[in-house]
Each structure stands twice: as C-alpha cells, then as structure tokens.
PAZAPA-4460 file (N, C-alpha, C; in steps of 0.05 Angstrom, whole numbers, plus 32768, in hexadecimal, padded with zeros to 4 digits):
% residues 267
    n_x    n_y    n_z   ca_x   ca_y   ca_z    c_x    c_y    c_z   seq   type   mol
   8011   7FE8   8000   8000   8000   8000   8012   8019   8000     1      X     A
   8009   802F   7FF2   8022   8043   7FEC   8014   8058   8003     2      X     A
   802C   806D   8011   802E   8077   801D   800F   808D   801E     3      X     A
   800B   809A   8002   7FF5   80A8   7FFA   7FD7   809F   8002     4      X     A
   7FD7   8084   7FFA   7FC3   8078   800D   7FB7   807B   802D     5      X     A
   7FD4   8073   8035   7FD1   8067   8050   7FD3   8086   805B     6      X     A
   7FE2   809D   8052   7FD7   80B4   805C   7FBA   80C0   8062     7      X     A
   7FAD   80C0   8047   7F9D   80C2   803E   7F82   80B7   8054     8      X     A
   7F89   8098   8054   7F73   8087   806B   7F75   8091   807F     9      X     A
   7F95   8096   8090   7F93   809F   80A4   7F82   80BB   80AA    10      X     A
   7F8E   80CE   8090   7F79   80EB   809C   7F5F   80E0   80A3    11      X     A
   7F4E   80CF   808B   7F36   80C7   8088   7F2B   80C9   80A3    12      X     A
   7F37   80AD   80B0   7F2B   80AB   80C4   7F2F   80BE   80DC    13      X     A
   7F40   80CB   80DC   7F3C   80EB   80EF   7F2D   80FF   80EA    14      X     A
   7F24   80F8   80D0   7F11   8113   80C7   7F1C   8127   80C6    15      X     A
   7F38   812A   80BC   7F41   8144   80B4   7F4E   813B   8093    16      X     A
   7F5A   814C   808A   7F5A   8157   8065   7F7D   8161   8062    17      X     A
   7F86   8150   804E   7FA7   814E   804C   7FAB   816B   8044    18      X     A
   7FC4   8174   8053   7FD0   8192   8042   7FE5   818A   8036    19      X     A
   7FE7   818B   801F   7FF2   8187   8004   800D   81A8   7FFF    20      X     A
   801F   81A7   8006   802C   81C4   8007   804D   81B1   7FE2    21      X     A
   8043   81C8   7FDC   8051   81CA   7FC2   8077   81DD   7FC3    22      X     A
   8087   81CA   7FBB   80A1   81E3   7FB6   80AB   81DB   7FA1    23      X     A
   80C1   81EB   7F9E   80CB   81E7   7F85   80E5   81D4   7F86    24      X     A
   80ED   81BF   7F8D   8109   81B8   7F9B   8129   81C9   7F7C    25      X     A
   8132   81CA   7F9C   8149   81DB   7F8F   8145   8203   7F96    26      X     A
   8126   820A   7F9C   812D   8225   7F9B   8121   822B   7FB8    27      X     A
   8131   823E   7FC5   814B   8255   7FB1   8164   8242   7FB0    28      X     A
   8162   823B   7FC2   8189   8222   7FBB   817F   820C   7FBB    29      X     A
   819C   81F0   7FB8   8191   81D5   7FC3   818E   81D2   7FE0    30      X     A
   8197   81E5   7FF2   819A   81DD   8005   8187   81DF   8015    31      X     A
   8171   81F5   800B   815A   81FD   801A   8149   81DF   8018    32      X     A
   8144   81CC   8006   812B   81C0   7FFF   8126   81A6   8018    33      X     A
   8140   8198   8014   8139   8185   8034   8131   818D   8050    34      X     A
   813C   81A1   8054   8136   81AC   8074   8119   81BC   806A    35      X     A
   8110   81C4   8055   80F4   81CC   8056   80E4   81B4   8059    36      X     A
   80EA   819F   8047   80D3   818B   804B   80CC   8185   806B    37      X     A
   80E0   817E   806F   80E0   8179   8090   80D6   818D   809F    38      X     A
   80DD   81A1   8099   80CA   81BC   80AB   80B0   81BF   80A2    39      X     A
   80A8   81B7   8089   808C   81BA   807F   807A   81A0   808C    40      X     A
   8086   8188   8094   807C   816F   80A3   807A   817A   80BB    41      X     A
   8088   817E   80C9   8087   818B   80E3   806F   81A2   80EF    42      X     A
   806A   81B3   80D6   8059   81CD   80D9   8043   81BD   80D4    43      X     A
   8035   81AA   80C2   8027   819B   80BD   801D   8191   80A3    44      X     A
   802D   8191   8099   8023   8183   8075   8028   8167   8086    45      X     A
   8015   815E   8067   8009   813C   8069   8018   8133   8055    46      X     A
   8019   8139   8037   802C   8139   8029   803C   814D   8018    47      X     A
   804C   814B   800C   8060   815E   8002   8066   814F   7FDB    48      X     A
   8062   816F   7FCF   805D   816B   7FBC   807A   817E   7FB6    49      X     A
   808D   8166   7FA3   80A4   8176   7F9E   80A6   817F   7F80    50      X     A
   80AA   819A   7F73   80AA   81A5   7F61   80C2   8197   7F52    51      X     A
   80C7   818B   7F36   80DE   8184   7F23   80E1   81A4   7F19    52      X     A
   80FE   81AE   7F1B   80FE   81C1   7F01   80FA   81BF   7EED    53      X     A
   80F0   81CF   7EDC   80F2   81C9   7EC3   80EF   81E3   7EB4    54      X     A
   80F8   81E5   7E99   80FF   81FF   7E8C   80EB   820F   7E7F    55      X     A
   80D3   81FC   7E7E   80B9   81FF   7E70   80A5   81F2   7E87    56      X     A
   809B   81FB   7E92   8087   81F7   7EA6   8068   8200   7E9C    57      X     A
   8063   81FB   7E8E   8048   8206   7E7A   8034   8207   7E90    58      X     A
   8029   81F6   7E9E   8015   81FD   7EB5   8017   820B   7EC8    59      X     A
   8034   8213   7ED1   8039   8225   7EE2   803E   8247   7EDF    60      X     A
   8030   8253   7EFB   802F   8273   7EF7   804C   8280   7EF2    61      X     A
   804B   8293   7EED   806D   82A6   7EF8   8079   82A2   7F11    62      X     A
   8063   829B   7F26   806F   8294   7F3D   8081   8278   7F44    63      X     A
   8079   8267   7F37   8083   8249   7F32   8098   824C   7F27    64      X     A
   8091   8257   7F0D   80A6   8261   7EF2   80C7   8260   7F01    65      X     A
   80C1   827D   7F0F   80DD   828A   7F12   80E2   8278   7F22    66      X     A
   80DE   8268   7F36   80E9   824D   7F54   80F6   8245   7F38    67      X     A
   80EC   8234   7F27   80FC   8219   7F16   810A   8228   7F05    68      X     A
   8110   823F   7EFF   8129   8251   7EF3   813F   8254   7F08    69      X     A
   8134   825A   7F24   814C   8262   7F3B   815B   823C   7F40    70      X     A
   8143   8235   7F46   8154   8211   7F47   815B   820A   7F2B    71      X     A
   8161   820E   7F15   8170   820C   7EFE   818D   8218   7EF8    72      X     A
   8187   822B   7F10   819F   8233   7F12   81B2   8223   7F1A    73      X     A
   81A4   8220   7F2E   81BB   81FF   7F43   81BA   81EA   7F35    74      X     A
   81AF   81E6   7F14   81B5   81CD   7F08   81A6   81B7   7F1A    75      X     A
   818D   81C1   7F2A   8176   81A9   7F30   816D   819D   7F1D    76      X     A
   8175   8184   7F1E   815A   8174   7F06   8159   815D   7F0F    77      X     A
   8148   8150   7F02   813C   813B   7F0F   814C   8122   7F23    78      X     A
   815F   8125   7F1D   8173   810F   7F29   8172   811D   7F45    79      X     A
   8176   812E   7F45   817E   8143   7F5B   816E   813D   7F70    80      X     A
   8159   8144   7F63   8138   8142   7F72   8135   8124   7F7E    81      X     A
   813D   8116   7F71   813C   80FE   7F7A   814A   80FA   7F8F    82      X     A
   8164   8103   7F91   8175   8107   7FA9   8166   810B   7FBD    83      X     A
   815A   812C   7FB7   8150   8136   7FD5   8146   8129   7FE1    84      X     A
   812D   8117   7FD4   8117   80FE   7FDF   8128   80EA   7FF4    85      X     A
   813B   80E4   7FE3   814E   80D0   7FF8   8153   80D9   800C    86      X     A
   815F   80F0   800C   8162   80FE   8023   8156   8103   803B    87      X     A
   8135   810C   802B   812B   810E   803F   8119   80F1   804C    88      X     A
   811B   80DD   8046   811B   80C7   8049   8125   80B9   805C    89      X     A
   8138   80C0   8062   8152   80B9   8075   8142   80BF   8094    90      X     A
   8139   80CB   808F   812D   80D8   80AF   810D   80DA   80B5    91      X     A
   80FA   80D7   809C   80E1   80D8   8093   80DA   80C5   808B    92      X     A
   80CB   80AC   8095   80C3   8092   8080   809F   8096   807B    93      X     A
   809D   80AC   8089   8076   80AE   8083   806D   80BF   8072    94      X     A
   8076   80DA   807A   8078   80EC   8060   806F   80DE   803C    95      X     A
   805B   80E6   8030   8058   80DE   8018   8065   80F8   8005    96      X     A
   8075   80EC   7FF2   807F   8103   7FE4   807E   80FD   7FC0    97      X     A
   806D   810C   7FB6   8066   8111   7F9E   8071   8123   7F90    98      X     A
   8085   8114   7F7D   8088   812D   7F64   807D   8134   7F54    99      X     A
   807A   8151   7F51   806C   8160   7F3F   8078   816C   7F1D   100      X     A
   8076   8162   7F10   8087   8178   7EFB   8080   8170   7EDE   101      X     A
   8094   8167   7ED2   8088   8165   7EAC   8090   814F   7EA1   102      X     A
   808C   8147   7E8B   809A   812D   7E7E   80AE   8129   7E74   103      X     A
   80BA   8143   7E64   80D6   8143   7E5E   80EC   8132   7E6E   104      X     A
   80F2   8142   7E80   8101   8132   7E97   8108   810F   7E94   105      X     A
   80EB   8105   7E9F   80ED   80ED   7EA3   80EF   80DA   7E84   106      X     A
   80E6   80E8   7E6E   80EE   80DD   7E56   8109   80DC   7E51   107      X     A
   8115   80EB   7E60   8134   80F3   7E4F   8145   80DE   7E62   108      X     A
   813C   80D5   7E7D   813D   80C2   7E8D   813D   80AC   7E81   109      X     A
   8121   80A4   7E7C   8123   808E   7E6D   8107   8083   7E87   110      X     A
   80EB   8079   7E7F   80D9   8071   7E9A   80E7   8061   7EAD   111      X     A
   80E9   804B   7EA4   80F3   8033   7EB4   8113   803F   7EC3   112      X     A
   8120   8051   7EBC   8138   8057   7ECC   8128   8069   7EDC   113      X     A
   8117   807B   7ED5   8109   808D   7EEF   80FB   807D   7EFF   114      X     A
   80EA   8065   7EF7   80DF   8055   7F0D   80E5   8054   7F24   115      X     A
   8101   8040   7F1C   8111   8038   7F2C   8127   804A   7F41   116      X     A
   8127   8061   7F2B   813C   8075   7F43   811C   807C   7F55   117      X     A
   8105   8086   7F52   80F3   808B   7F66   80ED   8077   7F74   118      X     A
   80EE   8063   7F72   80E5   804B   7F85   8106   8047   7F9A   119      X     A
   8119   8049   7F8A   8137   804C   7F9D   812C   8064   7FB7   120      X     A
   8125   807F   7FAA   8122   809B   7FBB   8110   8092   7FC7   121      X     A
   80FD   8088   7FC7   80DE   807A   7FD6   80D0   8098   7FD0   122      X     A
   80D0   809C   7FB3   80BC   80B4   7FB2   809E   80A3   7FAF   123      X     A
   8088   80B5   7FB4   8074   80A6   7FB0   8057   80A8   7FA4   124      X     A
   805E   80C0   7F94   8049   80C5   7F81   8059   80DA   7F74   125      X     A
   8050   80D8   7F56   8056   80E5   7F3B   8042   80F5   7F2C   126      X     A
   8042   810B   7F2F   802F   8124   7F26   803C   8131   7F00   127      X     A
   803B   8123   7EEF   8043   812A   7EDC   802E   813B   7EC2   128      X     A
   8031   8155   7ECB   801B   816B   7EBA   8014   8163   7EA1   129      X     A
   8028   815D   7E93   8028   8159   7E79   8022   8143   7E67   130      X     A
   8023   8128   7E81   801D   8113   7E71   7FF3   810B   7E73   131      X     A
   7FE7   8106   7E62   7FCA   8108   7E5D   7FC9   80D7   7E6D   132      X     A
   7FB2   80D2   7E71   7FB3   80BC   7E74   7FBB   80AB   7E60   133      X     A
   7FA8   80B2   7E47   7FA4   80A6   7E31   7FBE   809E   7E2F   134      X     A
   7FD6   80AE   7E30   7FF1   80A6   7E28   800D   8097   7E41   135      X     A
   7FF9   809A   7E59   8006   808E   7E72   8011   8071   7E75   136      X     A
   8001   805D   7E6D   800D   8044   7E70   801F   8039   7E72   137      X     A
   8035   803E   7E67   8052   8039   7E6A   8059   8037   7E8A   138      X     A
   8055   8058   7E86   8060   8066   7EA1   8055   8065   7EBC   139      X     A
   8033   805D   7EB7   8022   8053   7ECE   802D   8037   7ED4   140      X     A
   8032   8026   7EC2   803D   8009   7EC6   8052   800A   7ED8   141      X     A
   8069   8017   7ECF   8084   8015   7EE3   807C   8022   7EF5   142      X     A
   806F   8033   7EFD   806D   8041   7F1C   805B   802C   7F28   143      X     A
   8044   801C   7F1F   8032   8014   7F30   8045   7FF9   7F40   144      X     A
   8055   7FF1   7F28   8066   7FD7   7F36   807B   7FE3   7F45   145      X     A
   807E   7FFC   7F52   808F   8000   7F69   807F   8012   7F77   146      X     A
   806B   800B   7F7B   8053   801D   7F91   805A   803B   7F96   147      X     A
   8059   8042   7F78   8057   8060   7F6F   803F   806C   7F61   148      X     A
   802E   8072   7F72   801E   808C   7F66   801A   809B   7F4E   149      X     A
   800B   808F   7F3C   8010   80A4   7F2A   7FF4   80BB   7F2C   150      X     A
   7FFB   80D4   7F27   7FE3   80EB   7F2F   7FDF   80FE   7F19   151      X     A
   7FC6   80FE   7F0E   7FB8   810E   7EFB   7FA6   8126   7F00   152      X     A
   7FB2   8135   7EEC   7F9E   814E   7EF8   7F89   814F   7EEE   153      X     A
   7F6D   8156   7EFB   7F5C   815E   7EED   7F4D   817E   7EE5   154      X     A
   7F43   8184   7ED5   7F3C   81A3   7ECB   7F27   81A5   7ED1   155      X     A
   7F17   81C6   7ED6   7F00   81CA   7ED5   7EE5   81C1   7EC6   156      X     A
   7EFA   81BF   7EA3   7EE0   81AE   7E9B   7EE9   8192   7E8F   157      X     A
   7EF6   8184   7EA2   7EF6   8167   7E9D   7EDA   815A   7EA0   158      X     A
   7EDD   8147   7E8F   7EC3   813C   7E89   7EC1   8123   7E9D   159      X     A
   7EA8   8113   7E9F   7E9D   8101   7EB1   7EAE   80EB   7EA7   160      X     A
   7EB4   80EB   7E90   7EC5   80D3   7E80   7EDB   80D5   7E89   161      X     A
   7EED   80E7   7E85   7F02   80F0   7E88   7F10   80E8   7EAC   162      X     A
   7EFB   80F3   7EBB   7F01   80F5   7ED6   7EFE   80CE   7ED9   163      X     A
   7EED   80C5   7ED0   7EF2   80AB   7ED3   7F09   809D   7EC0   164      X     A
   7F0E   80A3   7EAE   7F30   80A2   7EA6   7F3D   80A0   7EBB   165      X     A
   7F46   80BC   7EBF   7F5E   80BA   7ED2   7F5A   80A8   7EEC   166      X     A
   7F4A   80A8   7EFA   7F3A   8097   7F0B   7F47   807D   7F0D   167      X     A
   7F46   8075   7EF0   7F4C   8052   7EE6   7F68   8051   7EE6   168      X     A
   7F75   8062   7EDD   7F8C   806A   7EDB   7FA4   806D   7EF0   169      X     A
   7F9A   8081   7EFD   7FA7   8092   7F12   7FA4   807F   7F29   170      X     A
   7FB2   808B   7F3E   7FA8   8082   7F56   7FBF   8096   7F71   171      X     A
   7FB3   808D   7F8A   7FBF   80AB   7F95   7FB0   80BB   7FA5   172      X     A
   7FB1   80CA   7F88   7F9C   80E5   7F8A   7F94   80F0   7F79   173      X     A
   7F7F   80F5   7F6A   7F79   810B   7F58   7F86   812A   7F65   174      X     A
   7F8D   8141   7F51   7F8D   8152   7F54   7F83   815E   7F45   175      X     A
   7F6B   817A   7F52   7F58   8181   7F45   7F68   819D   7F40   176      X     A
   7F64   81A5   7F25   7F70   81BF   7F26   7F55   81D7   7F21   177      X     A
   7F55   81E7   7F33   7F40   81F7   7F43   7F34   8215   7F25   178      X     A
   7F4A   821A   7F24   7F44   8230   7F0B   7F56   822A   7EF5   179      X     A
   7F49   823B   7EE2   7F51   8236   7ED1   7F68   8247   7EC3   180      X     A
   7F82   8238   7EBE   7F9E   824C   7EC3   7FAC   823D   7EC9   181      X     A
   7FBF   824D   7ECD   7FDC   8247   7ED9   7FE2   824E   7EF2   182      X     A
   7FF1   823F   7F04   7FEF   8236   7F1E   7FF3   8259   7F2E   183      X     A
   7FE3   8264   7F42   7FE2   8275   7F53   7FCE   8288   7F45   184      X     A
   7FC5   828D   7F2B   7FB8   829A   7F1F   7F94   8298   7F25   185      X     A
   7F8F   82AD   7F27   7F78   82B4   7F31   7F6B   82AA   7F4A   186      X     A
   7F4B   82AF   7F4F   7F42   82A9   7F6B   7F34   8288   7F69   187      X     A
   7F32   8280   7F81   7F19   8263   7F82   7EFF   8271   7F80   188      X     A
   7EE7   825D   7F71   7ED5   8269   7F77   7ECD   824D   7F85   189      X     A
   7EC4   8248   7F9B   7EBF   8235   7FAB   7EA6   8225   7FA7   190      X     A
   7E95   8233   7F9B   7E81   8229   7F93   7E84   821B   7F7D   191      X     A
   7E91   8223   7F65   7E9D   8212   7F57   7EAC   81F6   7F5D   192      X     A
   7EBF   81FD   7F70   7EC4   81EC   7F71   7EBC   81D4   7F86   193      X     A
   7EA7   81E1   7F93   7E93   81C6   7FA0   7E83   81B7   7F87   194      X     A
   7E79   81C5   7F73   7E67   81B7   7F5E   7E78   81A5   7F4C   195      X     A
   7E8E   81AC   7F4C   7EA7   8196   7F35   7EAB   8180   7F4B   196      X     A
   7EBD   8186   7F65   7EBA   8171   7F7F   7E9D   815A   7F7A   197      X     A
   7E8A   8168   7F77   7E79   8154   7F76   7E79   813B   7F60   198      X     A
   7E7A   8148   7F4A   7E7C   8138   7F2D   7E96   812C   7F2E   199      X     A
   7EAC   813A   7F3F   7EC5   8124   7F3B   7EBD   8107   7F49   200      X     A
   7EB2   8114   7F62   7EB1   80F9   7F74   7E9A   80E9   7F71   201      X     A
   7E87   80EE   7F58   7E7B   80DB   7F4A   7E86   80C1   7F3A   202      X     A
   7E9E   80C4   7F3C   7EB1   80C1   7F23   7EC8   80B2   7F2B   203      X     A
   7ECC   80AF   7F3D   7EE8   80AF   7F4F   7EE6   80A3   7F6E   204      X     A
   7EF6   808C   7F78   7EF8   8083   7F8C   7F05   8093   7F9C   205      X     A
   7F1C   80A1   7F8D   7F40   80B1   7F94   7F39   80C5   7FA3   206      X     A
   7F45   80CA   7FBE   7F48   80E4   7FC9   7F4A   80F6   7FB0   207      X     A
   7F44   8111   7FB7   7F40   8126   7FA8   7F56   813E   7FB4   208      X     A
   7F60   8145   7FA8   7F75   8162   7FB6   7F70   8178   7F99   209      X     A
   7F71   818E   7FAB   7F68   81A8   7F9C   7F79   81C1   7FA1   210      X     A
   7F89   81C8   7F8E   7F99   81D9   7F89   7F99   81EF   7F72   211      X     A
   7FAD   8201   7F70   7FB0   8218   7F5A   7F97   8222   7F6C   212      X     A
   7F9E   823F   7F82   7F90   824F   7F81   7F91   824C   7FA4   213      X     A
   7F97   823F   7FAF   7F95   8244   7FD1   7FAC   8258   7FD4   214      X     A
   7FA8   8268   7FE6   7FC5   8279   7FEA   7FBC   8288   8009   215      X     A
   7FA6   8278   8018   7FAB   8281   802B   7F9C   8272   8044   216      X     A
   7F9E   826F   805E   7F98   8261   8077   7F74   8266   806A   217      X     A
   7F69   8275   806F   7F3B   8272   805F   7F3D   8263   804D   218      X     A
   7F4C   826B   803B   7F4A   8251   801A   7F45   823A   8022   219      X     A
   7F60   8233   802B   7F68   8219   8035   7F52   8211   804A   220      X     A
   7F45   8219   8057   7F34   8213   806A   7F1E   8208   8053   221      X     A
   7F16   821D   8048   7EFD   8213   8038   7EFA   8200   8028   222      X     A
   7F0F   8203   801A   7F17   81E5   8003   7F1C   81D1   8018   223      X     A
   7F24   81C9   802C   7F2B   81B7   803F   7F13   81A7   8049   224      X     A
   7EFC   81BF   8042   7ED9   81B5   8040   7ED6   81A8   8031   225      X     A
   7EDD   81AD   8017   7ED0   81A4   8002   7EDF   8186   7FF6   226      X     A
   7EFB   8186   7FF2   7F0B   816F   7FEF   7F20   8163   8002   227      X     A
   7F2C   8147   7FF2   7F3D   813E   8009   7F52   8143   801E   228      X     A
   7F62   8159   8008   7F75   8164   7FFA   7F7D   8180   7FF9   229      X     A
   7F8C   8193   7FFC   7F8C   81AC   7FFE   7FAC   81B1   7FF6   230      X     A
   7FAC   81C1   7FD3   7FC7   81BE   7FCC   7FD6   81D3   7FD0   231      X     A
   7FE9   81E6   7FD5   7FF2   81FC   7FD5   800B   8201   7FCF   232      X     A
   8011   8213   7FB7   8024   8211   7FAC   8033   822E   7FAE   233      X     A
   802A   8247   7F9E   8030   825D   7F95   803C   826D   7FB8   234      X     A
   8026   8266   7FC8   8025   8275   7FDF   8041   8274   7FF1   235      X     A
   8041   825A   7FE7   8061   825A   7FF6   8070   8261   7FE4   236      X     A
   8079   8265   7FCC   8092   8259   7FBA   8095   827F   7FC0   237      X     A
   8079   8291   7FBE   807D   82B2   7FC7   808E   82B4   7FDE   238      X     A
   808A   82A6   7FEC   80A5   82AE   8008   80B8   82A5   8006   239      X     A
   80BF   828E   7FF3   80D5   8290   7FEB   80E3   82AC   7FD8   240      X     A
   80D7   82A8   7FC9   80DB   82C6   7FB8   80DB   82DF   7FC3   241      X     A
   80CF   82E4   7FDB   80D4   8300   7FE3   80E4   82FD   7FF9   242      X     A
   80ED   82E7   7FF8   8106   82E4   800C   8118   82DC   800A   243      X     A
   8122   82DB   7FED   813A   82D6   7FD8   8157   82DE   7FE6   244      X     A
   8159   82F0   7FF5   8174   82F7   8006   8174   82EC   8024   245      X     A
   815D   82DD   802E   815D   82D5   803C   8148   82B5   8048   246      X     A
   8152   829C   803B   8147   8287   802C   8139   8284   8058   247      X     A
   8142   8286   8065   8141   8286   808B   8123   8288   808F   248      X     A
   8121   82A6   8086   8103   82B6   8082   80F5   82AC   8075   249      X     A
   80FA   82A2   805F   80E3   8294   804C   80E3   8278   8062   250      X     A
   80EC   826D   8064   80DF   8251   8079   80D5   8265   808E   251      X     A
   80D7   8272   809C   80CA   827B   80AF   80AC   827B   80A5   252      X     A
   80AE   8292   8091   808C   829B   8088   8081   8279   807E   253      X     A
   8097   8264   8070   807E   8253   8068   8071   8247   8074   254      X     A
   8084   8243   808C   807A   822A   80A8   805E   823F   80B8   255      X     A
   8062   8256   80B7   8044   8265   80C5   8036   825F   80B6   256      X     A
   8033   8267   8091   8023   825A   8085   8014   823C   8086   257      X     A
   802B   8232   808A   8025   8212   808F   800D   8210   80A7   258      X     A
   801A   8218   80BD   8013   821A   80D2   7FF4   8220   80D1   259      X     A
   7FF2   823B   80C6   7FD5   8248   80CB   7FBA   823D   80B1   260      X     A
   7FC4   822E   80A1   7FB4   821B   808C   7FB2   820B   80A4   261      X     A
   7FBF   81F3   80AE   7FC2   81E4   80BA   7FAB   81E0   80CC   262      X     A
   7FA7   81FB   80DF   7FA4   81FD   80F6   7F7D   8206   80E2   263      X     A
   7F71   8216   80D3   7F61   8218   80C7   7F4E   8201   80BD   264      X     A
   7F6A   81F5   80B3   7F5A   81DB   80A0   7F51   81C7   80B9   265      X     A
   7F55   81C7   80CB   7F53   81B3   80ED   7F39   81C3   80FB   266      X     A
   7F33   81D7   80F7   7F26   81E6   8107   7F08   81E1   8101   267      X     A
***
C-alpha cells in the first residue's frame, strides 16, 4: 500500500483534510529544499509536493516560472531532485512525497531508469502536467510495479468521461485544478468549485486535492470543506521571492503560513 493512501485513510478517519504545500526543489539554493521539507512536516503538511525544474513550465504562473529559473541556476534537474527525496528519507519514512513537473525530463531519462531511481528515493507519487492518460501506460506500468503513484490533473471543464479516465488510470490522488490558468492566477470561486467536487466524486473513488488559487489560511479553510486535499503552491514560492537575500525569513514566513492553514483547516 503506498504511502498516499495510508495518509490519506489515516486523515479519513480523523476527519480532518491533507495540506498539500508545493516548492520548487532547488530554489533559492540546493541547500534550502531538505530542511524546508522537514520544517514544512513539522508546521503541518500531510504531504509535500516537490516542484522538477524545468525551462518551460507551461502550466505554471510567473511566480513558479522565476523558482525553476533560480533552481536552474544551481543546475537542479531531475537527478538532483531525486537526491533531495533520499535525503529527506533518511530521517522521514511517513512523509508522502510527490513530484510535480513535465515530461521532458523523465523522457530524456529514459521511464524505466526514472522508475527505478524513484522507487531507490522512495518517492511516492508522480504529478506529470503534460502527460494526458490516453498516452500514460508505459509510464503508469513502471510506477505501479514500484508502488508509485501516478497523479492527473483534472480541469474545470473535464468531462464525466474524462474524470473517469483518469480515475481508471491514476491512482493517489486526483488533482483538481480550481481556475482556469496558470498556477497562482486569479480568485476561487467556491461555489464553483463545490459543483465540479460534486461531478468529480461521481466519477472517482480517489481522494480529491484542490489547488492553483489557495494563497491564504480562509481559502484553505474553505476548500478543506469542500475536498480531500488542499494544494498550495504560489503562496509560499512569494516568500521565497521576497526573501531572496534572506532564504532564513522566507522559512520563517512559510512555516506561519503553514501553520495558520493548518490550524484553519482543523478548526
């Protein structure tokens, strides 16, 4: 049973809703990304969603953008990333950790060598934007035979078909993407996204997590109502960025963030 699961059951039966906190690994340095995960476990994420650089990030806002340009600098790529996982591994065996990022990468890899280096890192779910189901099999195959996660996003107007696609497919988590855009851009409308919530989970056995668009401790409370799942990406990767001369302060501000979603979504 993969880690995503057994998280997942556990919230279940407490009746509380996973916080899903998003970075970019690698920014602002390599050195920041391990001691965040671990401070982001500690403040209270359930799982941790690690950003791949990459040079073309098509779903992602300016805010994302510039993180996987500053970790490009340090020559992060996927091997790298894979590192950090081990790393933080060493000291973390509950922690579920999902990478987030594009296909390039792991093609240039080669599947079956990325399988296996993620099953080495004990990463444990794979969030790949760019790959559609229809064309997954390969890559669903080798992850499922090393109890890896594979995770699909779904859109505003995914269809009843569709959402049961990925469904058949996927497993994990669905991730619902809330507006329509690129990641931090525009508002939730909550109502919206209670009425899609509904038609997903017509459709779908899979915890549900809902992201692009939380950016603050209310959001997060409310979506925390509505799905499993509560993703947050932009809100932090900003304190990193406005704290670019001082990487100290940006963990400071994320862990209150952390903290005060945390403490909302419980309440």
């Amino acid at each position: 049973m993969s880690r995503l699961k057994i998280r997942f059951d556990e919230l279940a039966k407490k009746g509380r809703k996973a916080l899903i906190p998003f970075i970019t690994a690698g920014d602002p340095n390599p050195e920041f990304t391990v001691p965040m995960m671990h401070e982001m476990v500690n403040a209270g994420a359930d799982i941790i969603e690690l950003g791949v650089p990459f040079s073309d990030p098509m779903a992602d806002g300016p805010v994302i953008q510039r993180a996987s340009e500053r970790a490009l600098e340090y020559h992060v790529g996927l091997r790298k990333v894979l590192s950090f996982v081990a790393e933080f591994r060493k000291t973390d065996q509950q922690t579920p950790v999902v990478l987030m990022g594009y296909l390039n990468p792991i093609e240039i890899m080669g599947y079956e060598e990325f399988a296996n280096a993620a099953q080495r890192a004990e990463v444990d779910g794979v969030l790949t934007v760019d790959l559609p189901p229809e064309e997954a099999e390969e890559c669903v195959a080798l992850l499922r035979a090393r109890d890896i996660d594979q995770i699909f996003l779904l859109a505003p107007n995914s269809s009843s078909e569709r959402i049961r696609k990925m469904d058949s497919v996927g497993s994990g988590y669905l991730y619902y993407v809330s507006i329509k855009g690129v990641t931090g851009a525009g508002h939730l409308n909550t109502a919206d996204v209670e009425q899609k919530l509904t038609q997903i989970r017509e459709n779908t056995q899979l915890p549900v997590g809902v992201g692009f668009g939380v950016k603050d401790a209310e959001t997060a409370k409310t979506i925390a109502n509505l799905a499993d799942g509560v993703v947050v990406g932009s809100a932090f990767i900003s304190k990193i960025e406005k704290n670019l001369d001082n990487p100290e302060q940006a963990k400071i501000e994320m862990i209150e963030l952390i903290k005060s979603m945390r403490q909302a979504m419980d309440s």
